[in-house]
Structure formats: structure tokens, C-alpha cells
N, C-alpha and C positions, 0 to 999 in steps of 0.2 A: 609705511604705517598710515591707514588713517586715522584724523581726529574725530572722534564721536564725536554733534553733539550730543550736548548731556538732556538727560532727558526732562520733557515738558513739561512743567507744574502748571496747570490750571490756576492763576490767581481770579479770586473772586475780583471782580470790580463793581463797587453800590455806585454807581452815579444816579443821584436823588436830588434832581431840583427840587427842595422843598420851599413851597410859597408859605413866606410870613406874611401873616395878615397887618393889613395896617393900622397903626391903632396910637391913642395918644400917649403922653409920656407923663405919668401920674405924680405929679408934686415938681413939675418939672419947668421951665419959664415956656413963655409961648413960642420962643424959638427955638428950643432946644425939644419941642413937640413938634415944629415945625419939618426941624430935618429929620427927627424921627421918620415921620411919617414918608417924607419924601425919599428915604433909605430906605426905608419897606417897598416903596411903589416902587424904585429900582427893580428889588430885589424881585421882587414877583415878575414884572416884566422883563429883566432878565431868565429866571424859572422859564417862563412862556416862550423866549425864543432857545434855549439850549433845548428844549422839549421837540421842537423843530430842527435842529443840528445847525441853527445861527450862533455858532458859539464866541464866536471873535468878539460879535455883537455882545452879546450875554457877557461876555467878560468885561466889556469895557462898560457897562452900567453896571457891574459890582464892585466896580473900582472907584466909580464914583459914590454908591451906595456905602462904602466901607470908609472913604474919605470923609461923607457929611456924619456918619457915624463911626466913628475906630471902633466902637467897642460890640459891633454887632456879628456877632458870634456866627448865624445863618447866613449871612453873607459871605463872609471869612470861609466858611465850608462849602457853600455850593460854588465857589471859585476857585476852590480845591480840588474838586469832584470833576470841573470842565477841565481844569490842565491837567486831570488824574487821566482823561477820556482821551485825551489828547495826548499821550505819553512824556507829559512835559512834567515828571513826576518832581523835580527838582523844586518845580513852584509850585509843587501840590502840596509838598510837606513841610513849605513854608506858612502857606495858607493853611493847612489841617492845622499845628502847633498854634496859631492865633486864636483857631476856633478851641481846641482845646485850654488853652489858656483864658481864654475866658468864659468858658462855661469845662468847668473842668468833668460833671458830669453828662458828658457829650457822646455816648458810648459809638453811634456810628463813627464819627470824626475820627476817636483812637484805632477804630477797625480799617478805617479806609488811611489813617497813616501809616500803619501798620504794613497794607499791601502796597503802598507806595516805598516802604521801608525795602519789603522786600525785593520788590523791580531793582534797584537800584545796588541791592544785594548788601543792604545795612541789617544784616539778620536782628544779631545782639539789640539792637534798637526795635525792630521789628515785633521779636518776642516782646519786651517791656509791652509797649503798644496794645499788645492783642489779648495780654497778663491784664494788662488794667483793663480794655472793654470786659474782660470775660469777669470781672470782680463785679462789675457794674451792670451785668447780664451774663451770671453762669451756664446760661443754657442757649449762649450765640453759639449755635452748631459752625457756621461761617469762619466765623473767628476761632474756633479750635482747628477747622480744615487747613487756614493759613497758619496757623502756630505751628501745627507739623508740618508744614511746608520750612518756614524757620529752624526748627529743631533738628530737620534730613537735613539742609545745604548744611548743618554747622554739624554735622555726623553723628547728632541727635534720634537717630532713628529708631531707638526702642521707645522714645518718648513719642514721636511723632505716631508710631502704631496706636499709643494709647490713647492720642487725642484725635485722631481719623475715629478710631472705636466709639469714642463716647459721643461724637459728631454723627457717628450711626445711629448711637442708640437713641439718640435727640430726633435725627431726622432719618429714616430706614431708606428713603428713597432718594438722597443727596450724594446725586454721582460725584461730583465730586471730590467726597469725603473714600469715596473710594476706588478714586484715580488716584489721589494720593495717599492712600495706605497703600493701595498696588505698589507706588515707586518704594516706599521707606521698604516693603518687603524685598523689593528686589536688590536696594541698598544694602540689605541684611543676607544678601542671599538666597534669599526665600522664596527661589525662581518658581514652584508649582503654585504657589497663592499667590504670589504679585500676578500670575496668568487668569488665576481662578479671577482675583478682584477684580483685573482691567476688563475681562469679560461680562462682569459682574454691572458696572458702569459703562459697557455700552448695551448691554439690557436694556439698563434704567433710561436710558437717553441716547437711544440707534444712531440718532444724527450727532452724535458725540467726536469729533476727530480728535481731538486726544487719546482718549482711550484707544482709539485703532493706533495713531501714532505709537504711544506707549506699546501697545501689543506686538507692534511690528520690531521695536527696538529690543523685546527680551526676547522673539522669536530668535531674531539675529545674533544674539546673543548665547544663544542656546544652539546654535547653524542649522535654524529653520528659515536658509534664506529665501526659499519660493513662499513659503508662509507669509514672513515678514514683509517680500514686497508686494503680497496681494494683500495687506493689512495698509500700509501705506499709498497704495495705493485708492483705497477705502477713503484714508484720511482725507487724500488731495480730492477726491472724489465729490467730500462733504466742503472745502475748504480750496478751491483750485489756486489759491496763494497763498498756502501753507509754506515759509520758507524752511519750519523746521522736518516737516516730512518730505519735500522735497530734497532736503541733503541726505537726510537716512536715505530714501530711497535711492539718491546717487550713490552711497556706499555702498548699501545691498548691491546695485547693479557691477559697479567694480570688482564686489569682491566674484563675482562670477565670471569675470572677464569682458564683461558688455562693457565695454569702455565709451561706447560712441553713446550709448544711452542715460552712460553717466553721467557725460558731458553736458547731455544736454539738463539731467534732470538740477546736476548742481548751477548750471547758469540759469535757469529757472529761479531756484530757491533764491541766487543773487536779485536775480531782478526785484522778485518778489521785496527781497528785506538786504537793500546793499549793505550794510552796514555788518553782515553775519558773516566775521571773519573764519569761522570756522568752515564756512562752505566756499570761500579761497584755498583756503590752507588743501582742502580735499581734491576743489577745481586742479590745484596746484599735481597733486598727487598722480589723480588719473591720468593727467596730462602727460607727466613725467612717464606716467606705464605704456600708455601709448606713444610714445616716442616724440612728443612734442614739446622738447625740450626749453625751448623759447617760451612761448604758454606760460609752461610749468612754473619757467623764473618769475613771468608777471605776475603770474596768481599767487605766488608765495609773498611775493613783497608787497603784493596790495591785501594779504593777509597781514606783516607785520606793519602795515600803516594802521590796520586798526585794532591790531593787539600787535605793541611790540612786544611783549615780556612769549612768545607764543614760542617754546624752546625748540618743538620740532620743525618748526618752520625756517628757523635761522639752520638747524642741521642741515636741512635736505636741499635748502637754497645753496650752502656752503660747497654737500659735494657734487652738484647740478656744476657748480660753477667750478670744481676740479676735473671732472668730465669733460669741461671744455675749456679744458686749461687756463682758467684764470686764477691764481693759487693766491694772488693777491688779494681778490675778490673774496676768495673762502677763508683767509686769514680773518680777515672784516669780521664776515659772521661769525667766526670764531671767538673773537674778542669781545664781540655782542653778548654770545652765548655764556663767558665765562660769568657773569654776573645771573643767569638768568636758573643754568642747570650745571654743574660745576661736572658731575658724573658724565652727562653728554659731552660738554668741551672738552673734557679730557681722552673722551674717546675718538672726538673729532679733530682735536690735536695729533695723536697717531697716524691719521688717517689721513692728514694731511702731509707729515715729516714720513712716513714711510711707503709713500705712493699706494697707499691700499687704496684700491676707487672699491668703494660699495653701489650699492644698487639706492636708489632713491627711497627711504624709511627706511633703511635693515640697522637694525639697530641690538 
């Protein structure tokens, strides 16, 4: 079997170096206007080098701008905004939360915690976040796009159709907003309009790779797999280090038997993004299809280094390694697996006490 990945939510990201102006601190002593001021001039000249992608820079004069000032809210945010750019979302939504806390009507701040909520796959928190920008700006089309983004991952998706819709009706031409109504539709089933929408959204915006992405994964879905991989291939077209169209498109080629192109297109997607265990776990697969058994074992285990809990992967490492008689070895996985999928290890328990060898995924 292969692992889809799951398919690609476009998160909006605002990175807005906003330059505070500098200005004195009214009723305030002459020092305590002093480091105002000089926590502005940071702040600006930091603004001026992330606008340049000196960000290392930029973040270390906001660090100082926030220390002669704790309580200065724009800095706390545009230092949010560089590790948000940076994927270092961890210290984004420590720094978003200051900014918010001290200017609680901060409505970008709550929208860009918000998308940092969701990277990191904090939905329930995420929602909150994007509930309160959207009280303090009902008509953030952005911020309803990511709310249904929030509402689908938590299996929200009659809710998420509703807030793509009104993210339409706000902004008619916000791809977007309907790249992801496309997914909630397809989450629903609603394989003819999630087609109609992704199309829909590379209209609005041709140089769009999502939307082909997306396109290419309900093709596939649907076993329009020459469709899907001239759609993904589109994608990599617009984006040549796409790592997530690059593994679709290794699936698509596998499931046609192009195993050597598969090969190539999932070590790709690795290079592109090592970290994307799910283009191991697949690497792993085709491997095993094509007879390269050795492969197969590496790529599954440098899958469960980066997701242990990943159940099929501990199965098919297991009967890889009863294939070549190490039962000891598939015991292992097996004891892995029992915490992980209790229905799979039971069946991989048989599998292993009554010499049944399966083929690598039959499940």
C-alpha cells in the first residue's frame, strides 16, 4: 500500500515588517523616552533589513528593541512574522501571544497565530485565534480561508465549506478561498465540485501549484492517473522543489508500474524536504516492488525515525524482514506496532506464527 500524502492546504502567511515610527513617550521620564525611542529606531531598522531577507540581522535588533522595551507590542510581532517566514513557528507563537497580549486588539497578530497554530497542527487553538481576528475584523476573507483550513483537519468540513463561501463572497477572486473549499469538498466527497473549485483557482492564479497539486491528487483518486500526473507535473513545473508534488507524482508513477521513475521522483521530493517521512515510507514501498529489498528496509526505518507512530511502516519493515528470515527482527516491529494499530499487529502476529509471507502492503 502506499501512504498518500494528505493533501495541501495553502496557509496564507502575512510577513509585514511594519515600521513604528519614533516618537517620544508622553508623561513619561526622559529615560524611559529615551529607550522608547531607541526601541523604535531598532525596530524600523530591523523592518528595513528583513525587507531585504537580512533576517538573522533583523531578529537580533528586535531582541534588543523588545528588551529596552518589553512592552512594545510591534516589535514582539514583526519578530513573530521573521521566525513565522522562517518556519521556526514555535517561536513565532511565542512572540505572536506577547504581541497579542499586549495590545489585545491586534487583529493581524491573532491571524498570523493563528496560521502558525495551524503548521504545527494546534487546530482547536488555531480556530480560537482566527474566531477572535474575525470579531475584531468580520470581513478578514484570509482569516475565514485558514479557519476552514482548521475546521477540515479536525473533520469540520461542512463548517469549512461555509467559511471558504463567505471568503468568496468578500473577495470573488481569492484563490485561495477556493483551493480550499476544493479540499473540504473532496473531504465530503464531493469529487465533481472539489474538481470544478481546484480549476476554478488555477483560473484565478495559472501560476498557482496547488491547485494543479490538488488537481492531480482527486484525479488519482478518481484513477485518472495520466490526468493526475500531467497535473503534477504542472505543479513541479511552476515549483521545481515541490516535495509534496513530487511524492504524488512518485505514487501516480508506481501505481503504473514505472517503478525506476518513481524512484527517482520520490528521492527528489526527499531531497527537496528531508524531513517528509511519508515520501520514505513510499521510497520504501516502490523499492520493495521493484525487488530491492535492502532499499526498501532503509527507507522504511528512516521513515519511522521521523514518524515513529507511522503503523504501516512498522508492518511492511516486519514482513520485509520475514522474507528474509529474520523473525526476530519482525517480532520487534511487531511489538512496536502493538501500541500503535492493535488491528494491524494482530494480523501481523498471524503472519508471523503461521509462516504466511505476504507481499509488501497487502493488507
Amino acid at each position: 500500500m502506499i501512504r498518500r500524502k494528505k493533501l495541501l492546504w495553502l496557509a496564507v502567511t502575512l510577513f509585514v515588517a511594519l515600521v513604528t515610527p519614533a516618537l517620544a513617550v508622553g508623561k513619561a521620564s526622559q529615560s524611559q523616552g529615551q529607550a522608547w525611542n531607541e526601541a523604535a529606531q531598532l525596530n524600523n531598522l530591523a523592518a528595513a533589513y528583513a525587507e531585504s531577507g537580512r533576517y538573522e540581522e533583523a531578529i537580533d535588533l528586535l531582541k534588543q528593541a523588545t528588551a529596552l522595551w518589553p512592552d512594545f507590542a510591534m516589535a514582539h510581532y514583526n519578530l513573530a512574522c521573521i521566525y513565522q517566514t522562517q518556519s521556526r513557528f514555535t517561536l513565532a507563537i511565542e512572540s505572536y501571544k506577547q504581541a497579542v497580549r499586549l495590545n489585545p486588539s491586534f487583529t493581524g497578530a491573532y491571524h498570523n497565530l493563528g496560521v502558525s497554530y495551524n503548521k504545527t497542527e494546534h487546530y482547536a487553538e488555531a480556530i480560537e485565534c482566527f474566531k477572535r481576528a474575525l470579531q475584531l475584523k468580520p470581513n478578514h476573507a484570509d482569516s475565514l480561508v485558514e479557519l476552514a483550513f482548521a475546521y477540515s483537519m479536525m473533520g469540520r468540513n461542512e463548517e469549512a465549506v461555509e467559511c471558504c463561501k463567505e471568503a468568496i463572497r468578500l473577495k470573488p477572486d481569492l484563490s485561495d478561498a477556493y483551493n480550499n473549499l476544493g479540499l473540504a469538498y473532496f473531504k465530503l466527497g464531493r469529487r465533481a465540485e472539489a474538481l470544478e473549485t481546484f480549476e476554478h483557482a488555477r483560473q484565478l492564479e495559472p501560476g498557482y501549484p496547488e491547485a494543479y497539486n490538488n488537481l492531480g491528487y482527486v484525479y488519482a483518486d478518481a484513477g485518472r492517473v495520466n490526468d493526475a500526473i500531467a497535473a503534477y507535473h504542472q505543479a513541479i513545473r511552476l515549483r521545481p522543489d515541490y516535495p509534496e508534488a513530487l511524492n504524488n507524482l512518485g505514487m501516480a508513477e508506481a501505481s503504473l508500474g514505472h517503478y525506476s521513475a518513481a524512484i527517482e521522483s520520490l528521492q527528489q521530493a526527499i531531497r527537496s524536504k528531508p524531513s517528509i517521512a511519508e515520501a520514505h515510507y513510499n521510497l520504501g514501498y516502490v523499492y520493495s516492488k521493484a525487488g530491492r529489498q535492502k532499499q526498501a528496509i532503509e527507507s522504511y526505518k528512516q521513515s519511522l525515525l521521523l514518524k515513529p507512530d507511522l503503523a504501516e511502516a512498522h508492518n511492511n519493515l516486519a514482513i520485509l524482514y520475514l522474507q528474509r528470515g529474520k523473525r526476530a527482527l519482525a517480532l520487534e516491529q511487531y511489538g512496536l506496532l502493538k501500541s500503535i494499530d492493535g488491528d494491524m499487529a494482530q494480523r501481523l502476529f498471524a503472519v508471523i506464527y503461521k509462516d504466511k509471507i505476504l507481499t509488501v502492503g497487502e493488507r
